[in-house]
C-alpha positions as CSV (number, residue, x, y, z in Angstrom):
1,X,64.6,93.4,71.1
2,X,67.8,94.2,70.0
3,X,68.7,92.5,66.5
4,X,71.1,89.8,66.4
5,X,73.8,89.2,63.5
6,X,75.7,86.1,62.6
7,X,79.6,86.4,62.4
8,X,82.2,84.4,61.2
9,X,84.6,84.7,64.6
10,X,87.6,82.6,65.8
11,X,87.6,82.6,69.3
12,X,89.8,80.4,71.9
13,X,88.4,79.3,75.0
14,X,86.9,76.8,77.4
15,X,84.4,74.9,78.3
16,X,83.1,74.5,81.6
17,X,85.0,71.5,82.1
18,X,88.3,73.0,81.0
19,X,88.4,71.5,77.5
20,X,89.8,73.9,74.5
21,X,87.3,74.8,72.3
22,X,86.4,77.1,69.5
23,X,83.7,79.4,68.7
24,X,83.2,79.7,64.9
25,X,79.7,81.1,64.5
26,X,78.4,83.5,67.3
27,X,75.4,85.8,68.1
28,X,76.4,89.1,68.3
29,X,73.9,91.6,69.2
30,X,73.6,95.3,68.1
31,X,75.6,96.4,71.3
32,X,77.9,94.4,70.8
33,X,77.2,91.9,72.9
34,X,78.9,88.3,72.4
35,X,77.1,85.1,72.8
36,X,79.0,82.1,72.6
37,X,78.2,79.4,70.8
38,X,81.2,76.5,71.3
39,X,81.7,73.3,69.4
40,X,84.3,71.2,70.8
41,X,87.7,70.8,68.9
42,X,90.1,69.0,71.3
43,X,89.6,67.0,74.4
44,X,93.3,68.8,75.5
45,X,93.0,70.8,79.2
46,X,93.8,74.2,78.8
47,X,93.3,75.4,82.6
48,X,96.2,73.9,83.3
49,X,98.1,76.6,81.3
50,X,96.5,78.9,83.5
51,X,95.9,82.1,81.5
52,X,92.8,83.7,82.1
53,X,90.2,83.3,78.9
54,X,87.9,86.4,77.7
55,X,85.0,84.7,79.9
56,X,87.1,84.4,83.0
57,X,88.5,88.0,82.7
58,X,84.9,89.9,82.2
59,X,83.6,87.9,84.8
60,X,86.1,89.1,86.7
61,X,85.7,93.3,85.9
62,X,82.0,92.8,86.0
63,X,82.5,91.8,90.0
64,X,85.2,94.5,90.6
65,X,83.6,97.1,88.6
66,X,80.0,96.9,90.9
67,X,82.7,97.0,94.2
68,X,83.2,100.7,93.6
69,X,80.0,103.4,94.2
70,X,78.5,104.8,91.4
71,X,80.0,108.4,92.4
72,X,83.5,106.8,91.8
73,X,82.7,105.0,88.4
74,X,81.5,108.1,87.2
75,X,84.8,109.4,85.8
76,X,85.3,105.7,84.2
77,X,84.3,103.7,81.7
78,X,85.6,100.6,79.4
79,X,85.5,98.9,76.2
80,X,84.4,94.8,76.1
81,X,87.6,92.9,76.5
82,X,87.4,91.3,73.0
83,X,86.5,95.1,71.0
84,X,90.1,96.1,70.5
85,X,91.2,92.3,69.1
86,X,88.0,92.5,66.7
87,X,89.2,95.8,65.4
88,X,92.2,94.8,64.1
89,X,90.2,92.7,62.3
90,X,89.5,94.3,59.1
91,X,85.9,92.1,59.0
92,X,84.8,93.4,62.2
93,X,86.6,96.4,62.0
94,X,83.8,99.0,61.4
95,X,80.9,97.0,63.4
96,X,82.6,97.9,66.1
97,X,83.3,101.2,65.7
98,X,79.9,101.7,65.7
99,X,79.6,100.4,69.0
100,X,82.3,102.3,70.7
101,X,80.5,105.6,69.0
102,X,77.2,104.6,71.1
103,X,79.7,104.7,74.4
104,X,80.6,108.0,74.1
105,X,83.7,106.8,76.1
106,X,85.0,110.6,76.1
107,X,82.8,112.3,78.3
108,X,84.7,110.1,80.7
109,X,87.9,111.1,82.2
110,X,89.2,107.8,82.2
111,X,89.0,104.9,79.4
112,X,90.2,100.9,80.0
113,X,90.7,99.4,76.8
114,X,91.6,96.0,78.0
115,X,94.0,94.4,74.4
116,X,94.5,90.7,74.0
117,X,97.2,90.2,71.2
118,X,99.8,87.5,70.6
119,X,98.0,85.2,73.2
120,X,98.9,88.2,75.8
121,X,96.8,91.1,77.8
122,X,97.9,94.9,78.0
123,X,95.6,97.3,79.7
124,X,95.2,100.6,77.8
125,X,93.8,103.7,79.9
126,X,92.5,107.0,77.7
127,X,93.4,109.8,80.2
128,X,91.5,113.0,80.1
129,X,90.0,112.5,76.8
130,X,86.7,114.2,78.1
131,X,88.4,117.8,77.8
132,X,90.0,119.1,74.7
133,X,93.3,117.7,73.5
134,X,95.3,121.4,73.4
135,X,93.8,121.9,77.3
136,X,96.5,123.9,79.1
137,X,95.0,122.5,82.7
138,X,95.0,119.0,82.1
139,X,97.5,116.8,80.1
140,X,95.1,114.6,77.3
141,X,97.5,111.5,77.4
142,X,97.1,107.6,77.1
143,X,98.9,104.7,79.3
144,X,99.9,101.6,78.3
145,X,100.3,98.8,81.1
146,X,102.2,95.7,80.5
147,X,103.3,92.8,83.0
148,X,105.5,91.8,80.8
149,X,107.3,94.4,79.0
150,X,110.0,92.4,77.5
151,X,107.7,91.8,75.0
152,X,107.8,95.2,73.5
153,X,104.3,96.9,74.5
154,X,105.7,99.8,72.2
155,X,104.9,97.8,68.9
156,X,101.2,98.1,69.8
157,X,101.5,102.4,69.3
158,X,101.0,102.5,65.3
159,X,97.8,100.5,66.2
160,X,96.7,102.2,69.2
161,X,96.9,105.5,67.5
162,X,95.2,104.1,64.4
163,X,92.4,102.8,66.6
164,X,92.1,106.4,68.5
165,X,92.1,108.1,65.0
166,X,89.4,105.8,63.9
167,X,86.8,106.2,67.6
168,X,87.2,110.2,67.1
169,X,85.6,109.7,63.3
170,X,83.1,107.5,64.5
171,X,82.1,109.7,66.8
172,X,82.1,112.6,64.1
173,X,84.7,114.0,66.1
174,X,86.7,116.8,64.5
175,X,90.6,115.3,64.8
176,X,93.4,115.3,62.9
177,X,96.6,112.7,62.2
178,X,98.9,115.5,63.5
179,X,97.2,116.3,66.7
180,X,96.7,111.9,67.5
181,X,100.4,111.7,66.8
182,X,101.2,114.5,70.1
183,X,99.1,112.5,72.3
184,X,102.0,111.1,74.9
185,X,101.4,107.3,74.7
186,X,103.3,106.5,78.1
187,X,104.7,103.4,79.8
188,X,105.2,102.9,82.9
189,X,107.5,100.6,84.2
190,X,104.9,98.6,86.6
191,X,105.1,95.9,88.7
192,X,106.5,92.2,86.2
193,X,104.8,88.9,86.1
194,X,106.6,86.1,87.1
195,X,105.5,83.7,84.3
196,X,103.5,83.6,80.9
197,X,99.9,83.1,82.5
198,X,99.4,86.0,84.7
199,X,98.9,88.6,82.7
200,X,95.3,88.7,82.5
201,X,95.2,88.7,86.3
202,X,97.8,91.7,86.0
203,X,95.4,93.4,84.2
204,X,92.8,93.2,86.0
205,X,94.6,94.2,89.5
206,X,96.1,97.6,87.5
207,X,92.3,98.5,86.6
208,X,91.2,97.5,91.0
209,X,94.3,99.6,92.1
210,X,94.0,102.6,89.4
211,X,89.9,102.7,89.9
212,X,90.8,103.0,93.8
213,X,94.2,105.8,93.4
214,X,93.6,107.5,89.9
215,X,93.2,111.4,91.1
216,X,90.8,113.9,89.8
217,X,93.0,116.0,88.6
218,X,95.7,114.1,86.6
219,X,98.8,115.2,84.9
220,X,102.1,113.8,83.7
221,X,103.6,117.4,84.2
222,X,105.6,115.7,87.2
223,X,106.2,112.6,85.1
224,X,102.9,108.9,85.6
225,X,100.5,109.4,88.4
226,X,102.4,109.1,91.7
227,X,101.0,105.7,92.4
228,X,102.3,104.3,89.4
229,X,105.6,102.6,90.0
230,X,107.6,99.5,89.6
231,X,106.8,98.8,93.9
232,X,102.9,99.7,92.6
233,X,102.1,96.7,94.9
234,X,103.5,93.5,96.9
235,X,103.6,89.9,95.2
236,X,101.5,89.1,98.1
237,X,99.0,92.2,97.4
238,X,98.7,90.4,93.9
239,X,98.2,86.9,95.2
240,X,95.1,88.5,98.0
241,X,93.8,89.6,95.1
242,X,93.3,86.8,92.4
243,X,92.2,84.8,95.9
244,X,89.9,87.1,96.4
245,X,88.5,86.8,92.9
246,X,89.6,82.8,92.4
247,X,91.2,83.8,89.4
248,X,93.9,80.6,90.2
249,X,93.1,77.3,88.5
């Protein structure tokens, strides 16, 4: 049975009826695994804000992520939703480090690193990590998806680099500063939300359509995959979707 460790860990979320609440001790087990444990702190309705809660949003990959073969998932793999917000936490920081290292997320050709930051969700992809980083055949490069780029995605680089850094000495990788810091970190100008609640939901269409389009053989010789584009999909295509998944209130 894998060993269980009390944390001290802020979380924001709901209950089953809607109602804010806060998580202040949890279960965490060796893998990483979070179990909630929520005491009530406000009878206030928070679904009617409508942005998507860790719960919610992992519910949500777990269901998308079993839609595609095994053959297809094989070039992919993902970090827990919460894993890049607890490493910026200095108390967490290296616990979960050591679960990333178990991952060995680069023998995959693609990486999601979902990021929830200033009550907001950016999807980061790790593209052809699983080869080396001087490869002359494939470009080693990351993407950074935001819905809502007027909020300056680009301020999240110092920490995303950091964070890369930090996984490659974890994994007793051999990596230096210099060679992080040529890594293109690249953002494309995708498809906007329309409000402040739907980027979770963004998020989680970017990681359906780019599991479904993401070639083989990717490069940014020619500039972002082909598929990637401000008309990446319809407003309707989004709404099928979080139907699809009820990801509406």
């Amino acid at each position: 049975m894998a060993k269980r460790k009390q944390l001290e860990i802020q979380f924001i979320g709901e209950d089953e009826e809607g109602t804010s609440c806060m998580v202040t001790h949890s279960t965490v087990s060796a893998s990483g695994r979070f179990l909630r444990n929520k005491r009530r702190v406000n009878a206030r309705n928070t679904r009617q804000q409508g942005m998507l809660n860790s719960k919610q949003f992992s519910d949500c990959f777990e269901k998308i992520w079993k839609i595609f073969p095994d053959n297809q998932r094989a070039s992919f793999t993902y970090l827990d939703c919460l894993w890049f917000s607890w490493y910026m936490d200095e108390l967490f920081k290296e616990k979960v480090l050591v679960w990333i290292s178990r991952k060995h997320i680069f023998t995959k050709k693609y990486v999601f690193v979902p990021i929830l930051h200033w009550r907001h969700w950016n999807l980061l992809i790790f593209c052809n990590f699983d080869k080396p980083l001087q490869s002359k055949t494939q470009t080693t490069c990351m993407l950074l998806l935001d819905s809502m780029q007027m909020s300056g995605p680009r301020r999240l680089e110092p920490t995303i680099r950091k964070f890369l850094l930090d996984v490659y000495e974890a994994e007793k990788r051999p990596v230096t500063k210099q060679a992080i810091s040529k890594i293109p970190l690249l953002i494309p100008k995708v498809p906007q939300q329309k409000n402040g609640e739907d980027c979770g939901r963004f998020v989680l269409y970017f990681i359906s359509l780019f599991m479904e389009s993401a070639p083989k053989n990717f490069s940014i010789t020619g500039g972002y995959p082909y598929f990637m584009k401000e008309d990446w999909f319809a407003p309707q295509d989004f709404d099928c979707f979080c139907k699809r998944f009820k990801l509406f209130s």
